[in-house]
C-alpha positions as CSV (number, residue, x, y, z in Angstrom):
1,X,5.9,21.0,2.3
2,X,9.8,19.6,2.4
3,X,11.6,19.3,-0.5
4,X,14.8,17.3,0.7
5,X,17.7,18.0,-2.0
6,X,15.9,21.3,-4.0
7,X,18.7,22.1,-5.4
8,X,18.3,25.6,-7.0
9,X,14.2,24.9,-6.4
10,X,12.7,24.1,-9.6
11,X,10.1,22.1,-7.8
12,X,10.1,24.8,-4.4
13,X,9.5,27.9,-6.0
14,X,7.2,25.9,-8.5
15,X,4.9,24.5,-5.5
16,X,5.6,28.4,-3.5
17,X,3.7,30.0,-6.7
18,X,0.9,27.6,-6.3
19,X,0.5,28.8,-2.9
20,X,2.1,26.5,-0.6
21,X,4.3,26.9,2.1
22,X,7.8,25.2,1.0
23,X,10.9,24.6,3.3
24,X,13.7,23.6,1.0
25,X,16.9,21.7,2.3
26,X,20.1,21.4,0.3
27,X,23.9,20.8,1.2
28,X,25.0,23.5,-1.3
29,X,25.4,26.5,-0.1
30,X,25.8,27.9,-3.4
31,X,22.3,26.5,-4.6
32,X,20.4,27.7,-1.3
33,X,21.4,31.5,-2.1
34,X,20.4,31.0,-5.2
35,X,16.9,29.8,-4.3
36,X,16.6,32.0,-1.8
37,X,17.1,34.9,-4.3
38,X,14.4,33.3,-6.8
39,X,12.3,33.2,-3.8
40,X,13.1,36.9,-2.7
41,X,12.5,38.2,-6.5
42,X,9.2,36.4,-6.9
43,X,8.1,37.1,-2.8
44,X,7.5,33.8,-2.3
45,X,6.7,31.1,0.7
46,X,10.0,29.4,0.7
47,X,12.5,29.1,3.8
48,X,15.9,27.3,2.4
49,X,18.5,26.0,4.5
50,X,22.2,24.6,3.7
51,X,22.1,21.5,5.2
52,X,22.0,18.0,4.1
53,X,18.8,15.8,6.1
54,X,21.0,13.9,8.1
55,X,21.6,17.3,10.3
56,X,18.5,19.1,9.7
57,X,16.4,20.3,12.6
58,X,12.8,20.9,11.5
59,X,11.6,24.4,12.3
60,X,7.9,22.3,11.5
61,X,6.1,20.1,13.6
62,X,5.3,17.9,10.9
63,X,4.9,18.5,7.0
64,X,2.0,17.2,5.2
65,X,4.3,16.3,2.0
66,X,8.2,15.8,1.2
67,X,9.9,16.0,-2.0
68,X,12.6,13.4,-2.8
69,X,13.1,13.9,-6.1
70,X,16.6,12.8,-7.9
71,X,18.0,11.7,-4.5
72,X,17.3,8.4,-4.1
73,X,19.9,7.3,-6.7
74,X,23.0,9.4,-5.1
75,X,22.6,8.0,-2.0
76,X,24.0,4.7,-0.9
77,X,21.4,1.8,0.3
78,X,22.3,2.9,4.3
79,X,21.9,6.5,3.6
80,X,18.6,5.6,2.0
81,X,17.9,4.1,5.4
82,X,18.8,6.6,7.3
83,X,16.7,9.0,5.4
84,X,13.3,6.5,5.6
85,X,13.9,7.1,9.4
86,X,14.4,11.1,9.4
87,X,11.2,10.9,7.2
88,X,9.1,9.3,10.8
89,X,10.1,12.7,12.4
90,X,9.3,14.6,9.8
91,X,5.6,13.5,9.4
92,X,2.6,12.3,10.7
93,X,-0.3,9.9,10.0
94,X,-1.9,11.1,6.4
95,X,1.2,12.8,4.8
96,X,2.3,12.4,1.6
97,X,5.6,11.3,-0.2
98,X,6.7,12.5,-3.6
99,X,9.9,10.3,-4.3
100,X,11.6,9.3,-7.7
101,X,14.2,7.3,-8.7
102,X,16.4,5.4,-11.7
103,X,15.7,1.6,-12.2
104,X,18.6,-0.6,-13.1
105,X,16.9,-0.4,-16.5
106,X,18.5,2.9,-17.0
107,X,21.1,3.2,-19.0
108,X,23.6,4.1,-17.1
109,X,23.5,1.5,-14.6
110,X,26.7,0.0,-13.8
111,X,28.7,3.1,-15.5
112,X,27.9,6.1,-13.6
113,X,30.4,7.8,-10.9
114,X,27.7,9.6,-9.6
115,X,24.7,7.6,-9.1
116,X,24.8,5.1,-6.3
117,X,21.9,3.0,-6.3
118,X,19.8,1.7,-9.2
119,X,16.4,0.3,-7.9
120,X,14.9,-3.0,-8.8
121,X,11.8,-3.1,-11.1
122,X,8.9,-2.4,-8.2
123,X,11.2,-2.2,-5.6
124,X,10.6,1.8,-5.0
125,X,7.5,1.8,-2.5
126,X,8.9,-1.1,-0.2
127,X,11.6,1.2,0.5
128,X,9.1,2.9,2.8
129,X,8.1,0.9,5.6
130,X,5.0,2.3,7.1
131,X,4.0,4.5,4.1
132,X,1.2,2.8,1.0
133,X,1.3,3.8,-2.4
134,X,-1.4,6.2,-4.0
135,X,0.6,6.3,-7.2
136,X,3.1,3.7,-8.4
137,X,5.2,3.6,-11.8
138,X,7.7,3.0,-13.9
139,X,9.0,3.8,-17.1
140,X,11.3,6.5,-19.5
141,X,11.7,9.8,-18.1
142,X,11.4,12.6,-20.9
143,X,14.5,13.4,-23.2
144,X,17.0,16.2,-21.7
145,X,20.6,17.3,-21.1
146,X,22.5,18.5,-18.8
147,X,24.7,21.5,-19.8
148,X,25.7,21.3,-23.0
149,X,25.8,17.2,-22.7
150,X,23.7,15.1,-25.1
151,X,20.2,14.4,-25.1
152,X,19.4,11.1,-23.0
153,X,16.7,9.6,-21.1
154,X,16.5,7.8,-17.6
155,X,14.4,4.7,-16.8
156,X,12.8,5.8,-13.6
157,X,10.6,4.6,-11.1
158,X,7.6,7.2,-9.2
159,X,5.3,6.7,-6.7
160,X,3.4,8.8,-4.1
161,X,3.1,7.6,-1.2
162,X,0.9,7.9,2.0
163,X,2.1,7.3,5.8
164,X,0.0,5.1,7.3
């Protein structure tokens, strides 16, 4: 598996005590170590690389799933090209996509900084040329924080997604 954007590896090091092989790719340096220590700790599956997926070089011949969770909506539309392209390299016939993303129903659309692209209502699976949906939804996230910020919820869409 490829989680693209792990972060500090919630869903990695989830999926690597279930068994599964991970390889987990982040631009933060800082966040890799620290996933790489969880990993360590726990003696788990999981090789982590700094790098963002416009550089990285596969040590796989093809994974049978990626993660793109919470990356969609900090990346700009091209990007999100650019990425739907890396993903063709990345796979083969049969493998599956995990991908979320925030709607322009959220409530931060049109205010945030940070997030780039808010996603039409159904838009989400034709992002993927090539790939059909197993799963495909839309709705509120659960309540959370971040930090010591105030409890809110994100309108998101989800879908899994198989490459043709």
């Amino acid at each position: 598996m490829l989680d693209v954007g792990a972060g500090q590896g919630r869903n990695a090091l989830f999926l690597a005590r279930r068994g599964l092989a991970v390889h987990a790719i982040d631009p933060s340096r800082v966040a890799v170590e620290q996933l790489r220590a969880a990993a360590r700790a726990e003696g788990l599956a999981v090789s982590a690389t700094a790098t963002g997926f416009e550089t990285f070089d596969s040590p796989a011949e093809r994974y049978g799933a990626v993660l793109l969770f919470g990356l969609l909506q900090i990346l700009t539309r091209e990007k999100i090209e650019a990425l739907e392209a890396r993903l063709h390299a990345w796979t083969g016939p049969g493998s599956l996509l995990f991908v979320t993303s925030f709607t322009k129903d959220d409530p931060g659309y049109g205010t945030s900084r940070v997030v780039l692209t808010h996603l039409e209502r159904g838009e989400l699976p034709g992002l993927f040329p090539g790939w059909s949906a197993v799963f495909f939804e839309e709705g509120w996230g659960p309540e959370h924080h971040h930090g010591d910020g105030k409890l809110h919820r994100h309108h998101l869409a989800q879908a899994v997604l198989r490459r043709s």
